[in-house]
Phi, psi and omega in degrees: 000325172327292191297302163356289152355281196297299198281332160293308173297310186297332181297321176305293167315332161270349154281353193265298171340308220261005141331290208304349177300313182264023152302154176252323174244151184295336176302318160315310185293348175281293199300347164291305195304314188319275184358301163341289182292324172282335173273010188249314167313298176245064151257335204273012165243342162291303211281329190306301178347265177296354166312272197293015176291295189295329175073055156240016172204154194275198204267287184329317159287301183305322168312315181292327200274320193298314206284318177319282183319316154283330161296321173298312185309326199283285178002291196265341171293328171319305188281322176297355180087175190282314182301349187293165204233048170351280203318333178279329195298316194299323186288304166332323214238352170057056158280094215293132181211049158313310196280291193294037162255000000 
């Protein structure tokens, strides 16, 4: 389920990634990439979700994988400001996000 993870997220972030291309500046290109890592954070909880849905990863790994994504999530929702809209980021970015609430 590890590599799954690993290959499903990095494929989202490089489609999230190739934003950061029409930056005009770096700050804007930080800020796509920050966006990159929250949208790689709940695909990768989505991919945890049904890992332990299926009782293909035990509850002490799923319990750990979980407590990470959520500390990088509180991180980047920080660095992204007060003003960011999730909801708006998730409907934009078509986030399926049944499973990680």
């Amino acid at each position: 389920y590890k590599k799954f993870l690993v290959v499903e997220a990095s494929l989202d972030f490089v489609k999230m990634n190739l934003l950061s291309a029409l930056a005009q500046d770096k700050k804007e290109r930080d800020h796509y990439d920050t966006m990159a890592d929250l949208y790689s954070i709940f695909i990768a909880c989505e991919c945890l979700e049904k890992a332990y849905i299926r009782d293909q990863i035990p509850v002490d790994e799923y319990t750990g994988a979980c407590t990470k994504l959520l500390a990088q999530y509180k991180t980047i929702i920080n660095a992204l400001g007060k003003d960011f809209d999730v909801e708006k980021f998730l409907e934009n970015y078509q986030v399926r996000r049944w499973l990680s609430e």
